[in-house]
N, C-alpha and C positions, 0 to 999 in steps of 0.2 A: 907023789911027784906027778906032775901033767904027760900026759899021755902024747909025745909027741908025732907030727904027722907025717906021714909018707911021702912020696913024690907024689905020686896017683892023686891022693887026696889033696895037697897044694894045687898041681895043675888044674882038678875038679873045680875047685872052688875060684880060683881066678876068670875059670870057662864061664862058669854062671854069673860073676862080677862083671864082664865083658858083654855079658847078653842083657844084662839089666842096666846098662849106662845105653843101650842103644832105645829101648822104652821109654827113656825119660823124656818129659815134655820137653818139647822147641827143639829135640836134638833132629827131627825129620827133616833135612833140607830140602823135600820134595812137599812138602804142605805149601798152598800158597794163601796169604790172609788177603779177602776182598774187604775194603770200604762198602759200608751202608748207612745210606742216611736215612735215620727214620722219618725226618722230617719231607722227606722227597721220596715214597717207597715206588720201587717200580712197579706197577701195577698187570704191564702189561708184560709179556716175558718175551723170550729170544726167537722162540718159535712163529709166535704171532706177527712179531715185528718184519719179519722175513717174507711171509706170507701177506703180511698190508702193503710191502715196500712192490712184491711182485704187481700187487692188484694197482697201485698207483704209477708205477710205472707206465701200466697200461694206458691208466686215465691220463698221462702225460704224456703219450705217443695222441692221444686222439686229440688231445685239447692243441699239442703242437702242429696238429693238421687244419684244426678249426683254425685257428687264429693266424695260421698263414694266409690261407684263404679267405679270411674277412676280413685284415688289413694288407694283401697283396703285397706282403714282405715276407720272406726266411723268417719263424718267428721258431725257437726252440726250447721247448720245457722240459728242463734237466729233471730226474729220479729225485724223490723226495728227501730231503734229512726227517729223520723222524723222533720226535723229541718227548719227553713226558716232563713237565713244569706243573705248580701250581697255578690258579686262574690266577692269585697277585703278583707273580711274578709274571704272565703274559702280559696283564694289561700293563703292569710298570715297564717292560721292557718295548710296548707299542711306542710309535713317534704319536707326536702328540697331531697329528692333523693325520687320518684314514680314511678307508672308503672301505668301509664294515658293513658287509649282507648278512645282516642274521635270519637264518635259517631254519626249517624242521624238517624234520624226515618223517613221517606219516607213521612209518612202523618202529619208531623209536620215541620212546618218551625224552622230551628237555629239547635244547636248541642249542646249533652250532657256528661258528663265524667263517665266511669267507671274507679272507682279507686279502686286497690287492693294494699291492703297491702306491702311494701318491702318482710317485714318478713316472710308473708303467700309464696308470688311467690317463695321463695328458698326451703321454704316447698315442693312444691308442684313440682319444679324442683328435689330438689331432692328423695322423692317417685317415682315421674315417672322414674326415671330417676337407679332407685333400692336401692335407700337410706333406711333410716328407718325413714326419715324427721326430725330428732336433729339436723341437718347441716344447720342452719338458721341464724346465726350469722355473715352473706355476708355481710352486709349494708354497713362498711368503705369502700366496692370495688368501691360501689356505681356503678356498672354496671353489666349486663348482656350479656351474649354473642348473637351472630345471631341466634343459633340453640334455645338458649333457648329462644329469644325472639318467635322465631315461634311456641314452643310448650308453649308459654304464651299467642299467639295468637288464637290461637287454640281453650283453654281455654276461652277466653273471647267471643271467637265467641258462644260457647256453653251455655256458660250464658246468653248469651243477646238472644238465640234461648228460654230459660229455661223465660226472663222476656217477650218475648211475648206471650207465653205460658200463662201467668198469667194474662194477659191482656186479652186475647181473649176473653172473658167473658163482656167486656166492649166495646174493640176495634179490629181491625187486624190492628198491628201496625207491619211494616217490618223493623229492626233494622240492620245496618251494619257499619261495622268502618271504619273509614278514615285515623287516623293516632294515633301514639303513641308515647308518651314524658313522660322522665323520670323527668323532672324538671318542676315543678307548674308553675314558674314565666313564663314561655315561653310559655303558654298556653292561649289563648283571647277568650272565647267564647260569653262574655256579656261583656256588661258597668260595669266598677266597681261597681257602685250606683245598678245595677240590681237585685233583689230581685232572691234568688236563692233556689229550694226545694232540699234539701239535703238525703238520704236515707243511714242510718247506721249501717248495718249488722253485729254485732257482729258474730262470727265465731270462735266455739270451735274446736281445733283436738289434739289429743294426749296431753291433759295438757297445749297445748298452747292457746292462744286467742289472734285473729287475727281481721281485718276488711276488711270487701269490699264499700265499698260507690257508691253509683249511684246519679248523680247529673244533674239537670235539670233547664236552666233558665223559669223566670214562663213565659213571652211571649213563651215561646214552648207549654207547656202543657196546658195552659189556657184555650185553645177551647176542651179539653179533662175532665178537672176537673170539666166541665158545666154538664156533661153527670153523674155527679158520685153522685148526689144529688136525683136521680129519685129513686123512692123507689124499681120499679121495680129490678132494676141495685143490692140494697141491699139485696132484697131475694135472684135475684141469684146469687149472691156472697156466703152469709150463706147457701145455699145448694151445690154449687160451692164445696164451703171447704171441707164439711162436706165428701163429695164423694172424695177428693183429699185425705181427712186426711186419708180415710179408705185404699184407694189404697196404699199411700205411705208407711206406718206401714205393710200392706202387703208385697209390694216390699221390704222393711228393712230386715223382718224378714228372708222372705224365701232365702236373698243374705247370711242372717248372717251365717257363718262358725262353726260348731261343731267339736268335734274331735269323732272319736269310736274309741274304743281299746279291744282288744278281749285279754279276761284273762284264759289263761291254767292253771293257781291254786295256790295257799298258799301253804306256810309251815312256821310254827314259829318254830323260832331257840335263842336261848341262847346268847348272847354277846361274853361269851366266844367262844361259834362254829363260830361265827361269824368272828371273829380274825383269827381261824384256818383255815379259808376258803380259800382254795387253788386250782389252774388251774389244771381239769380235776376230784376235787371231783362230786360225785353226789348225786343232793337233788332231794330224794320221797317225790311227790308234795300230796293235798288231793285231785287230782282226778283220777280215773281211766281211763285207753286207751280209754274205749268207753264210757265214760261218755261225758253231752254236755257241751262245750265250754261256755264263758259269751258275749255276744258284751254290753260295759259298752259306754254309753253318756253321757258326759259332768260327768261322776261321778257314775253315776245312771247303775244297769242293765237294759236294753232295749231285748236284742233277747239270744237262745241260735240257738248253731248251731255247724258244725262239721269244725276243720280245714280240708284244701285241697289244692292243685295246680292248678293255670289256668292261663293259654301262660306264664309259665315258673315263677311265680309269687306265694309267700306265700298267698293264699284265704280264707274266710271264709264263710261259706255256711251256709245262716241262715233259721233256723227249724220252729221255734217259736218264736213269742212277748212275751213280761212277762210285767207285771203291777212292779210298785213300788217296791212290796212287793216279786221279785222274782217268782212269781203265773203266769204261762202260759194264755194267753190268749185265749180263744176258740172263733171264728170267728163262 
């Protein structure tokens, strides 16, 4: 007859049933499964990506100081999106009409693209060129002229001065162009299959929003991306910035344009006198001959002072500061 079992040994055997159902595969609800494509591997990891985003940031605080400054507009270039595609998916997803700088870097073997905008370069043609930049609507030309290529040239040289710049803190990389194509398809710089790091500069100006792209295959940059994991390299980047952020918001401010307008006086008048106002009446204003003058900023009184003439020019000759409040300032 079987040997039947005890409480002890039942409970036993249940315990160790209960510890082996929680072993079993897929019962972890704390496992989480990622998607990978082998066909698209990432090449570049999380750490790097963090570390190129800090360094172009940078390049995108300087280029948004450059390009304020040589087209005399607000221009602002937003943090990059930073993408990793194959070269046939970049060139298929170009529009078919560009303004492609292909590129070398001296101390990296292959070549890379800067790519701007259609829409931005007509911008940017015509600002320089005395526009007020609304006349961006060229595209069906789909072409640019020789003059303008060379002042699009010009341009490109200066940013890729602006993206070593940003580098320098990592590398001295000496960047210079080689040639320039309006059409994607005619452009070969990698194996189609070639795994490519893409950089995507949004770019605000006057209500519009534009792109510039810099694009690199990763056999280029790969003996560079090895350097960008050393912690070192991460502090001084975040101090890097921090002294760029300061300067550039400097530089912004002090280029930014005020108006002053110097106020000889009020007088309020009636709707009706207003109507009757006619060439060669005269209105007594509320200030006296030698009373002082207002110099008004941006709205606000700033100085008083006396009108005058100098090299033949209406002048204003300022006495005194005033606070907010109209109140002279004593130094």
């Amino acid at each position: 007859m079987s040997k039947l079992l005890t409480q002890e040994e039942i409970d036993a055997l249940l315990s160790q049933e209960s510890a082996g159902d929680k072993s079993q595969p897929g019962s972890n609800p704390e496992k989480e499964v990622r998607l990978y494509d082998f066909r698209r591997p990432e090449r570049v990891n999380k750490e790097q990506i963090k570390v190129l985003r800090n360094i172009h940031e940078n390049f995108a605080r300087l280029l948004s100081t450059y390009l304020s400054n040589t087209l005399r507009t607000m221009i602002d270039v937003k943090s990059p999106v930073i993408d990793q595609v194959s070269y046939l998916e970049f060139t298929m997803s170009a529009a078919d009409f560009t303004n492609m700088f292909i590129f070398e870097i001296d101390q990296l073997d292959g070549q890379a693209l800067l790519d701007i905008d259609p829409d931005f370069t007509f911008f940017i043609i015509d600002r320089l060129f005395g526009g007020t930049g609304r006349n961006i609507s060229r595209r069906s030309e789909s072409i640019t002229t020789i003059i303008e290529n060379s002042v699009l040239r010009n341009i490109a040289d200066r940013i890729l001065v602006h993206f070593q710049e940003a580098w320098e803190q990592v590398d001295h990389l000496n960047c210079h162009i080689n040639n320039f194509e309006t059409n994607p398809q005619l452009v070969t710089i990698a194996p189609s299959s070639e795994t490519m790091l893409v950089l995507n500069f949004p770019v605000i100006a006057k209500n519009f929003e534009f792109t510039i792209l810099l694009c690199f295959p990763y056999f280029m940059v790969e003996p560079v991306l090895k350097k960008l994991l050393s912690q070192n390299y991460m502090t001084l980047l975040k101090k890097k910035s921090t002294e760029e952020d300061a300067k550039s918001i400097q530089h912004i401010i002090e280029q930014t344009k005020v108006t002053l307008e110097v106020e000889i006086g009020n007088i309020d008048i009636t709707v009706e006198e207003f109507v009757e106002l006619r060439e060669g009446m005269i209105l007594k204003l509320d200030k006296r001959v030698d009373d002082y003058l207002t110099g008004i900023v941006s709205g606000t009184g700033k100085f008083l002072g006396v009108p005058g003439r100098h090299r033949n020019k209406t002048a204003f000759k300022i006495e005194y500061l005033t606070n907010d409040e109209g109140e002279i300032i004593h130094e």
